[in-house]
Chimera marker file (.cmm) of the C-alpha trace (Angstrom):
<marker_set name="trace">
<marker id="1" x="0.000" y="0.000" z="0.000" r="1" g="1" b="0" radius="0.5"/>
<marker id="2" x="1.397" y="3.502" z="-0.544" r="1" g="1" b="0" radius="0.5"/>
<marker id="3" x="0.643" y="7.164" z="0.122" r="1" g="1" b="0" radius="0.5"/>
<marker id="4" x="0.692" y="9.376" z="-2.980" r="1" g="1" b="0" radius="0.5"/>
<marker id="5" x="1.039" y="13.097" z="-2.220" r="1" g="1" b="0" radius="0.5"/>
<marker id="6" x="0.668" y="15.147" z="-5.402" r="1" g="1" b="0" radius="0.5"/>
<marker id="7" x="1.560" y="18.544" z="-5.811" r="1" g="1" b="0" radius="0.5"/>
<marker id="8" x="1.331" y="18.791" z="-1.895" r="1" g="1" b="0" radius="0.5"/>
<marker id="9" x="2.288" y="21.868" z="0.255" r="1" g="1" b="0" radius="0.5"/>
<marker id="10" x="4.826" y="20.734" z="3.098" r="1" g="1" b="0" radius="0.5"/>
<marker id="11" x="2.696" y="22.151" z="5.669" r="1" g="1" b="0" radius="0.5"/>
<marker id="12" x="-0.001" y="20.320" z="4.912" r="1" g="1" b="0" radius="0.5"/>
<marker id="13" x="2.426" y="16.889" z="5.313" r="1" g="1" b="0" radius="0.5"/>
<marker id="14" x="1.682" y="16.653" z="9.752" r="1" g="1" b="0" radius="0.5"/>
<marker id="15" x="-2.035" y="16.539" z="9.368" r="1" g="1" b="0" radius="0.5"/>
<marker id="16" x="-2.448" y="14.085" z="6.221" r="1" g="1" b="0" radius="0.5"/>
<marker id="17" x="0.303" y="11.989" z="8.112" r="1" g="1" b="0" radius="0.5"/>
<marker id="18" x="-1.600" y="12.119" z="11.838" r="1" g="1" b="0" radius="0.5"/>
<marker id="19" x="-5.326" y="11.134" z="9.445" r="1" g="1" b="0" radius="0.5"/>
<marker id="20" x="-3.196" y="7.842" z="8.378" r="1" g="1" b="0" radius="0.5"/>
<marker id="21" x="-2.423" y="7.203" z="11.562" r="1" g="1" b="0" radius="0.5"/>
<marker id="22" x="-5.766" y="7.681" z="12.754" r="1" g="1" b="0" radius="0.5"/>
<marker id="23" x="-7.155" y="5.015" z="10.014" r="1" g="1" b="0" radius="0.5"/>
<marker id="24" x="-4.489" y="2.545" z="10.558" r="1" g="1" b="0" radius="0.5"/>
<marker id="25" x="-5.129" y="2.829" z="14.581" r="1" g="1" b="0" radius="0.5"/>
<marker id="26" x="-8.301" y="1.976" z="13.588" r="1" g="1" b="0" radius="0.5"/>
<marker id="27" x="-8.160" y="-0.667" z="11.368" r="1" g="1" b="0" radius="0.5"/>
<marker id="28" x="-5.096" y="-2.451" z="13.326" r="1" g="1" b="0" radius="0.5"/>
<marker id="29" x="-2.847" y="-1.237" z="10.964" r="1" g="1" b="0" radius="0.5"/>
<marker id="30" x="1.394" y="-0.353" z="10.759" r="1" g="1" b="0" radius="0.5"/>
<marker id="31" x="1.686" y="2.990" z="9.567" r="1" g="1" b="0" radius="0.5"/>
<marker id="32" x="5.628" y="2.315" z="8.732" r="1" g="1" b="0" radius="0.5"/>
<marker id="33" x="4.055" y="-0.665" z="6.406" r="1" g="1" b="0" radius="0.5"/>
<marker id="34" x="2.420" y="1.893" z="4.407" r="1" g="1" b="0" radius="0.5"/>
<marker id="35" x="5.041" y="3.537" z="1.150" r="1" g="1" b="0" radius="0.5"/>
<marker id="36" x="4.976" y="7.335" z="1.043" r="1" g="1" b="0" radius="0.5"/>
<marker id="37" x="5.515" y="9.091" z="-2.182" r="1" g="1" b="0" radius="0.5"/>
<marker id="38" x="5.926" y="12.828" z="-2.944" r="1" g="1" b="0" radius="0.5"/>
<marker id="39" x="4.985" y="14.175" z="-6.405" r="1" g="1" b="0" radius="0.5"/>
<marker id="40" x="6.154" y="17.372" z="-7.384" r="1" g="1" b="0" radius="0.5"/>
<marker id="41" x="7.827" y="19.793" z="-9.974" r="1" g="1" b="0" radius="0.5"/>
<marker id="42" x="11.782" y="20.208" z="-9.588" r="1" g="1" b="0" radius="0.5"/>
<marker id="43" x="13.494" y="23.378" z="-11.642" r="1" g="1" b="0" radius="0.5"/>
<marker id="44" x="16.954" y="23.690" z="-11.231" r="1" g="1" b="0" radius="0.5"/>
<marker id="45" x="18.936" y="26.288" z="-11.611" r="1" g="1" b="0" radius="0.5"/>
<marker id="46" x="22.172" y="28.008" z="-12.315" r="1" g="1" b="0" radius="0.5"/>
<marker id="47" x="22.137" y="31.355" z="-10.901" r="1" g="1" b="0" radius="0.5"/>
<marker id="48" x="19.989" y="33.758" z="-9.376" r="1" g="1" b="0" radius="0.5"/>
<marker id="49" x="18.727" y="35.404" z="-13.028" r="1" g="1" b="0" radius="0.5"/>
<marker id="50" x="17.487" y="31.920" z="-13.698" r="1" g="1" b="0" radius="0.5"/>
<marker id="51" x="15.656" y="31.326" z="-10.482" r="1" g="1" b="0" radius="0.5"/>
<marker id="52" x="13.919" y="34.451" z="-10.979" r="1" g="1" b="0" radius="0.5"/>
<marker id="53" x="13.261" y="34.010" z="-14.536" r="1" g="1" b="0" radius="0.5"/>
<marker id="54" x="11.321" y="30.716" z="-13.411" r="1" g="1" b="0" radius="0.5"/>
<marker id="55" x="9.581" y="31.989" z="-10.456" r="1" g="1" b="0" radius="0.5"/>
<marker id="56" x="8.171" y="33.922" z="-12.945" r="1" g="1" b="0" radius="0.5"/>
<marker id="57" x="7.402" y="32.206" z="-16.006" r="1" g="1" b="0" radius="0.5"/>
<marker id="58" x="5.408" y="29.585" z="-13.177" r="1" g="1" b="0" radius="0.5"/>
<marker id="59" x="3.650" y="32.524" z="-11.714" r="1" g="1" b="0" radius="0.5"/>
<marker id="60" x="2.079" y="33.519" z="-15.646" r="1" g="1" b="0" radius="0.5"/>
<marker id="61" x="1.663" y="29.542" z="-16.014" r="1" g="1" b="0" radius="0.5"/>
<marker id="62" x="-0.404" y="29.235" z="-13.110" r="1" g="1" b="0" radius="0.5"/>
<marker id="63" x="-1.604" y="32.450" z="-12.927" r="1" g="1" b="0" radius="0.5"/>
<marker id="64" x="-0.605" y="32.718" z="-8.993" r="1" g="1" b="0" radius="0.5"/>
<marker id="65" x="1.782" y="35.130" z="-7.396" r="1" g="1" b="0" radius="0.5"/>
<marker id="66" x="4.695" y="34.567" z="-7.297" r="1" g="1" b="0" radius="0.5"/>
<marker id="67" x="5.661" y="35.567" z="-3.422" r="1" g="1" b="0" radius="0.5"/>
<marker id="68" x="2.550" y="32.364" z="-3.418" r="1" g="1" b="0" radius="0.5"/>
<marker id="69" x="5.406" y="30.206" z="-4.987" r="1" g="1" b="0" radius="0.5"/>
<marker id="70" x="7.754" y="31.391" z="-3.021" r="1" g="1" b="0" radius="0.5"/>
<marker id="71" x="6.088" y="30.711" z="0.116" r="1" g="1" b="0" radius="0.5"/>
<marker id="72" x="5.476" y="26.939" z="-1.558" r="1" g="1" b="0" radius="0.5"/>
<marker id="73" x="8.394" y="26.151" z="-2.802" r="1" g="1" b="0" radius="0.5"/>
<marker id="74" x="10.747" y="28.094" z="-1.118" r="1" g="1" b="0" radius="0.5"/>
<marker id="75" x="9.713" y="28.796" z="2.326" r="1" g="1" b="0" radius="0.5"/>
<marker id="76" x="12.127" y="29.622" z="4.815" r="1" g="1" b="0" radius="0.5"/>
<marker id="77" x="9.982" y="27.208" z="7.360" r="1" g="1" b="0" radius="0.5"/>
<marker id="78" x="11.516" y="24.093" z="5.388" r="1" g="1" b="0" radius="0.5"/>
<marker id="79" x="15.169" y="23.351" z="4.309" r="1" g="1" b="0" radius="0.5"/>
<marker id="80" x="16.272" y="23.333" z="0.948" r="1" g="1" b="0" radius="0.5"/>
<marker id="81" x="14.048" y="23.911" z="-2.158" r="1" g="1" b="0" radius="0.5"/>
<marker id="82" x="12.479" y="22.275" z="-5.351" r="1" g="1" b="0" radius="0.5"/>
<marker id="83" x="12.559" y="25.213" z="-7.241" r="1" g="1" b="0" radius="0.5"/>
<marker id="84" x="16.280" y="25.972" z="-7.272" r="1" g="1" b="0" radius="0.5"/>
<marker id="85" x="19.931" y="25.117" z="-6.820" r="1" g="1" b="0" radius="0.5"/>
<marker id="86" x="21.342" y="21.314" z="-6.880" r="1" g="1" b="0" radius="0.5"/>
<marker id="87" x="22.295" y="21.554" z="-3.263" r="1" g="1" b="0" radius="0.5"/>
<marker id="88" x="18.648" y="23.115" z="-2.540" r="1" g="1" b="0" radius="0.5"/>
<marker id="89" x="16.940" y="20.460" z="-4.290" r="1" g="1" b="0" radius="0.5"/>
<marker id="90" x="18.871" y="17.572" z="-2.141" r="1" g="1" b="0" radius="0.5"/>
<marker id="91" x="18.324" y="19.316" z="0.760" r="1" g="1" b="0" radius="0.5"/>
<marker id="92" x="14.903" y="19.141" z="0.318" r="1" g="1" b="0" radius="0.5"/>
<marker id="93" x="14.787" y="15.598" z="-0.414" r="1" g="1" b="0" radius="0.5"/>
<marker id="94" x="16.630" y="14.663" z="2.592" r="1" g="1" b="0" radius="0.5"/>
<marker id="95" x="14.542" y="16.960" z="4.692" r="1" g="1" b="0" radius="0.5"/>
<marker id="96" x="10.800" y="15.119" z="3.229" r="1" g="1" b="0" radius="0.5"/>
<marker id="97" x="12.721" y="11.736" z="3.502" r="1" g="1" b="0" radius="0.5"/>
<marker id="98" x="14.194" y="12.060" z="7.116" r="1" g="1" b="0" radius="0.5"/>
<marker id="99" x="11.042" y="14.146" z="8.671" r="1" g="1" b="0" radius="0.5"/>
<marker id="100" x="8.415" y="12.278" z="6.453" r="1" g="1" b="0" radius="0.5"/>
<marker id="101" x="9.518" y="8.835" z="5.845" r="1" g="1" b="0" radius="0.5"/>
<marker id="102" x="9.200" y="9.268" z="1.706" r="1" g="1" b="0" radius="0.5"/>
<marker id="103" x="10.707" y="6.622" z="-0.134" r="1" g="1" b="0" radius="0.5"/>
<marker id="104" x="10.052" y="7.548" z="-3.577" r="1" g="1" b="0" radius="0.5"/>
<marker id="105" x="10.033" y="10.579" z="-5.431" r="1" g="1" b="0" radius="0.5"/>
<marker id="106" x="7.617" y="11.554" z="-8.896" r="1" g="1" b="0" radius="0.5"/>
<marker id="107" x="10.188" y="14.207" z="-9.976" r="1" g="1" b="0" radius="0.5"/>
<marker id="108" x="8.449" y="16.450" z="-13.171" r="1" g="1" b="0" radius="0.5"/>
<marker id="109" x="10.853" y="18.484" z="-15.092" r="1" g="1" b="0" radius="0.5"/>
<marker id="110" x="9.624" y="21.256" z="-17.176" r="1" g="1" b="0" radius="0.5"/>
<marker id="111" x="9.151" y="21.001" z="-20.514" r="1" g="1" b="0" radius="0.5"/>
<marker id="112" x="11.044" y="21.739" z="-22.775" r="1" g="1" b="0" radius="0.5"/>
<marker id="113" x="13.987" y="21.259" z="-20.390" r="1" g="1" b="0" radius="0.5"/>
<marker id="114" x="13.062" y="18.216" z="-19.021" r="1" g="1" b="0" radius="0.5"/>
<marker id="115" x="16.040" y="16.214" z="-20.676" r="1" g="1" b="0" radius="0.5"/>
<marker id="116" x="18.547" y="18.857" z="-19.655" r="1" g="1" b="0" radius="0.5"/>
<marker id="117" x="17.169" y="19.044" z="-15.807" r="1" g="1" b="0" radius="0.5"/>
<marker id="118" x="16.813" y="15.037" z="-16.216" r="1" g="1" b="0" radius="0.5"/>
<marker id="119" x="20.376" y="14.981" z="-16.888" r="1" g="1" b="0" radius="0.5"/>
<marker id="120" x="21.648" y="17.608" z="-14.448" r="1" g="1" b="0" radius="0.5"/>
<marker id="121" x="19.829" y="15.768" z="-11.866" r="1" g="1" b="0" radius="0.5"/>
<marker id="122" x="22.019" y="12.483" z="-12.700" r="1" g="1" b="0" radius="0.5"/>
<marker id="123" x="25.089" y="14.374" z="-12.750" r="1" g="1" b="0" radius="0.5"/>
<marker id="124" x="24.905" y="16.573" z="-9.693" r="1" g="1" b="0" radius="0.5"/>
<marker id="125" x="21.825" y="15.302" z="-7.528" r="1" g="1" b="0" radius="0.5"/>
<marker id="126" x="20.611" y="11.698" z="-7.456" r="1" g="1" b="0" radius="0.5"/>
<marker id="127" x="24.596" y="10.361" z="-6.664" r="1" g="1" b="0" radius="0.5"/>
<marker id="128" x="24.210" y="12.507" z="-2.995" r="1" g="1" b="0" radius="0.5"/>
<marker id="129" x="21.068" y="11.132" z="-1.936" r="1" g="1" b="0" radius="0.5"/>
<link id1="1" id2="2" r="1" g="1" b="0" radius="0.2"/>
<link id1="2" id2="3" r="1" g="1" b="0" radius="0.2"/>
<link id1="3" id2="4" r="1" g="1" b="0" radius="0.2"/>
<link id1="4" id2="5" r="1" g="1" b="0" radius="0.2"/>
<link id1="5" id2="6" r="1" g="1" b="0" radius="0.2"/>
<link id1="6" id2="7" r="1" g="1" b="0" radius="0.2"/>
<link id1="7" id2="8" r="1" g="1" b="0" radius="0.2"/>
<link id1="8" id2="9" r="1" g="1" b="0" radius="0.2"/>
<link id1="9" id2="10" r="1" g="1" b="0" radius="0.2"/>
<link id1="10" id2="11" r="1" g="1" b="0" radius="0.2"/>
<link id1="11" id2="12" r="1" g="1" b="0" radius="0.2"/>
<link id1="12" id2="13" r="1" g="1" b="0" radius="0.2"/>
<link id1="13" id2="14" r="1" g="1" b="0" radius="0.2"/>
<link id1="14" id2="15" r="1" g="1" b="0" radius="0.2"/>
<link id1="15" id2="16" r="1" g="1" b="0" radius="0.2"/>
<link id1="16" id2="17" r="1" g="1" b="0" radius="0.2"/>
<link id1="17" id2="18" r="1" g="1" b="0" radius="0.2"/>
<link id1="18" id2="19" r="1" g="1" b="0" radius="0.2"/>
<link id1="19" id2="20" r="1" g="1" b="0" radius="0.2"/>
<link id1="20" id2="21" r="1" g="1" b="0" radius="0.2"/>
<link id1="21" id2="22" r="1" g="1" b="0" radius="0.2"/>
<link id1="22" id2="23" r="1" g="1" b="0" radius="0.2"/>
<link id1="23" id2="24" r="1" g="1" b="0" radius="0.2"/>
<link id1="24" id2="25" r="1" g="1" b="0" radius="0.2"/>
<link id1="25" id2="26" r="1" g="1" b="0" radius="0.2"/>
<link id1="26" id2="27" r="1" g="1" b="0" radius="0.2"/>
<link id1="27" id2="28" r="1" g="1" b="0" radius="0.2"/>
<link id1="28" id2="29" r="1" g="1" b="0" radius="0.2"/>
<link id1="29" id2="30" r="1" g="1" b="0" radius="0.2"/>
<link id1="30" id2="31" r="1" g="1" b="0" radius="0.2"/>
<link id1="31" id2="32" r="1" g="1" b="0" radius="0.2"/>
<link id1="32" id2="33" r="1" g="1" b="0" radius="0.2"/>
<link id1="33" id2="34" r="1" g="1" b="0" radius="0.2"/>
<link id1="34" id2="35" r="1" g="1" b="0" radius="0.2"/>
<link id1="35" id2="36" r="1" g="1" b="0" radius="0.2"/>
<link id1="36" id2="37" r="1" g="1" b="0" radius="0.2"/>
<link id1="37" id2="38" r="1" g="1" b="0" radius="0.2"/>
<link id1="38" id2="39" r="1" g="1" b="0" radius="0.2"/>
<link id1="39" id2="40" r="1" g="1" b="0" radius="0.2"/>
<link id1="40" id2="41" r="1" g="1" b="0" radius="0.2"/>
<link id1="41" id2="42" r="1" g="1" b="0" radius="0.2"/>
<link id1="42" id2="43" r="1" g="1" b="0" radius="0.2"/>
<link id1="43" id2="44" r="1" g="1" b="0" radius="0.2"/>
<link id1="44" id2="45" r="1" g="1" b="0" radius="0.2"/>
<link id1="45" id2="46" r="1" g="1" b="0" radius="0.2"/>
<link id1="46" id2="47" r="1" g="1" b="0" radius="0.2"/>
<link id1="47" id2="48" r="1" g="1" b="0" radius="0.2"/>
<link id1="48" id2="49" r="1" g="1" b="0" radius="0.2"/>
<link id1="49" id2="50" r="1" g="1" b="0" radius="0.2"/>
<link id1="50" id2="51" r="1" g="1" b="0" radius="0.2"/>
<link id1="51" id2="52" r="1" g="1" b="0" radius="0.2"/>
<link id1="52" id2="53" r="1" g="1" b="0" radius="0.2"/>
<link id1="53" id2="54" r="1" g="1" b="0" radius="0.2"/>
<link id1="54" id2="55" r="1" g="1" b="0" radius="0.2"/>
<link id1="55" id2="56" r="1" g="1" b="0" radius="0.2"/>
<link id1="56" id2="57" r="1" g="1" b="0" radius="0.2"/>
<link id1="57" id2="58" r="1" g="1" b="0" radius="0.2"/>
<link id1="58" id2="59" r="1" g="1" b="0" radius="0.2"/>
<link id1="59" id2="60" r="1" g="1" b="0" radius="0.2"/>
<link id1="60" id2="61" r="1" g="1" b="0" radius="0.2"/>
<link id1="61" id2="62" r="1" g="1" b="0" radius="0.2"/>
<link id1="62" id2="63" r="1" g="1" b="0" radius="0.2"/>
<link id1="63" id2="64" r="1" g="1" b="0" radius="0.2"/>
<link id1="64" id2="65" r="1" g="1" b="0" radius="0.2"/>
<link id1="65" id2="66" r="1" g="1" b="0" radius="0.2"/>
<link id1="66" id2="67" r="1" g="1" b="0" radius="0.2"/>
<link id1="67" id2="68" r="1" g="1" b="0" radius="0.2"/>
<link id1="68" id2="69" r="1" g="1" b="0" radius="0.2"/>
<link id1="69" id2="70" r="1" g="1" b="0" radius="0.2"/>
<link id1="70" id2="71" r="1" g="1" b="0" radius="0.2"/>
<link id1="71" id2="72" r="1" g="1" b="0" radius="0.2"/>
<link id1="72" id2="73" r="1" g="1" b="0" radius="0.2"/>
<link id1="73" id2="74" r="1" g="1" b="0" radius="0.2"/>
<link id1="74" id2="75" r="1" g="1" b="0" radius="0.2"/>
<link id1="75" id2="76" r="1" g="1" b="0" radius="0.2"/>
<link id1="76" id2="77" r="1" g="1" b="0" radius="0.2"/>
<link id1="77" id2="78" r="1" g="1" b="0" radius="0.2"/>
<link id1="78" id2="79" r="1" g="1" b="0" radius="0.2"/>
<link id1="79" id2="80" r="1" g="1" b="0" radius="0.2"/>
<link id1="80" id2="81" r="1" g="1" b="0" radius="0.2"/>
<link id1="81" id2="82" r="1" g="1" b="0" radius="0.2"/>
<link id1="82" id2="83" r="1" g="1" b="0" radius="0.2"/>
<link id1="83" id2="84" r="1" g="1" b="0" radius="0.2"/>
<link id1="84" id2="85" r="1" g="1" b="0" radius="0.2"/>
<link id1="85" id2="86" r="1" g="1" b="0" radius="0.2"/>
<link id1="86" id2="87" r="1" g="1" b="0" radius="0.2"/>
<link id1="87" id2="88" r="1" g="1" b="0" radius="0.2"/>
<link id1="88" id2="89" r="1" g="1" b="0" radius="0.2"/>
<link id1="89" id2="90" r="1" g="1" b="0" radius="0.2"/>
<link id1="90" id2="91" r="1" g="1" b="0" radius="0.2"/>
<link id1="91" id2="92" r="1" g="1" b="0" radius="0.2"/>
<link id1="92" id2="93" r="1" g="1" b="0" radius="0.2"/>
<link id1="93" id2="94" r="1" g="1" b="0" radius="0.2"/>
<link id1="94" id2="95" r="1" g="1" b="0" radius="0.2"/>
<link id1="95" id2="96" r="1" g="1" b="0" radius="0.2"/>
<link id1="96" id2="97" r="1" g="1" b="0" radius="0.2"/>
<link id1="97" id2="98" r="1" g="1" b="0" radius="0.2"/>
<link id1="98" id2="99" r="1" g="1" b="0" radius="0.2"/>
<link id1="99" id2="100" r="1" g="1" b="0" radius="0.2"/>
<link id1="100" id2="101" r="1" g="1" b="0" radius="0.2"/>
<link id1="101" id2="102" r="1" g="1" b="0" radius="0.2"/>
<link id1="102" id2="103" r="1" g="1" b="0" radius="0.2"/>
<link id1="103" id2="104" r="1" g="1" b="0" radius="0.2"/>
<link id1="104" id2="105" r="1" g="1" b="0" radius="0.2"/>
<link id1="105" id2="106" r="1" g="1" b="0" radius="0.2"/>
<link id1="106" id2="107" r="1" g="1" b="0" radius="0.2"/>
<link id1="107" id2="108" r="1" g="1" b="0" radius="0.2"/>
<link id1="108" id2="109" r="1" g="1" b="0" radius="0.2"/>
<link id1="109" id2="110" r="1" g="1" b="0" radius="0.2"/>
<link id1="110" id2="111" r="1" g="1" b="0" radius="0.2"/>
<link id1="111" id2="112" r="1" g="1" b="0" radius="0.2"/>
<link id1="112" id2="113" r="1" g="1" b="0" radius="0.2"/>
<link id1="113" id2="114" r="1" g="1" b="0" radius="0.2"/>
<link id1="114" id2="115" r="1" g="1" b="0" radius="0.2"/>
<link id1="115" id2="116" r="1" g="1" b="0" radius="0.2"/>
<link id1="116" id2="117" r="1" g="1" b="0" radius="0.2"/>
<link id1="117" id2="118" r="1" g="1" b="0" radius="0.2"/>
<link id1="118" id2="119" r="1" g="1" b="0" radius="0.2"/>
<link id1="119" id2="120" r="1" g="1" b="0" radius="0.2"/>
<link id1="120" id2="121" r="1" g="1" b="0" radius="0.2"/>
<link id1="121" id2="122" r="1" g="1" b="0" radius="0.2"/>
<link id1="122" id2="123" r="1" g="1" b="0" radius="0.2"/>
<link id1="123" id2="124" r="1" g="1" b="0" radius="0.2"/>
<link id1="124" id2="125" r="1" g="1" b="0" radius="0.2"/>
<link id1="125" id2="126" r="1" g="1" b="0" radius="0.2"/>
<link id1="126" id2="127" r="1" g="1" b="0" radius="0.2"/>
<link id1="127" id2="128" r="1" g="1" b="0" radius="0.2"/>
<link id1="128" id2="129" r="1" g="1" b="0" radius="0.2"/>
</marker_set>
């Protein structure tokens, strides 16, 4: 069985988590038997132009502010980021893995730069988790 969090604010992560273990207190059931998976966006970035460049190119996307996507993505509540640098996005995997329990990861890449982010990933991210 698995829990599968799309697109899901990190602050919203405690009280989904405590309404699983409500059910599986209920139903005589092992939370820690139960997979958790995260499902979100990743841009990374180069430089501070870029970031900004994104931030807002999202915000027209989605039609949302972007201080919104700031506070989602980049909150200063939460370590690391998944809008941003290589070392950003790794600390926020490590932060949803070690806090959360996540074991797996539905990473989107924008298109079209999903190869090139695909690949960066590879090269500076996925060898440090």
């Amino acid at each position: 069985d698995y829990l599968n969090l799309p697109f899901t604010p990190i602050s919203e992560l405690n009280s989904i988590l405590e309404a699983l273990q409500f059910h599986c207190d209920k139903f005589g059931r092992n939370i820690d038997e139960i997979g958790r998976s995260y499902f979100t966006d990743v841009y990374i970035v180069e430089s501070q132009d870029e970031l900004d460049y994104r931030f807002e190119e999202l915000s027209t996307k989605r039609e949302v502010s972007v201080e919104k996507l700031l506070t989602q993505y980049r909150s200063s509540e939460y370590p690391g980021s998944f809008i941003g640098f290589a070392s950003e996005i790794i600390e926020r995997i490590e932060f949803l893995k070690d806090e959360f329990n996540f074991d797996y990861f539905h990473l989107v890449f924008p298109y079209p730069k999903d190869l090139e982010m695909s690949k960066v990933f590879a090269e500076q991210i996925i060898g440090k988790l």
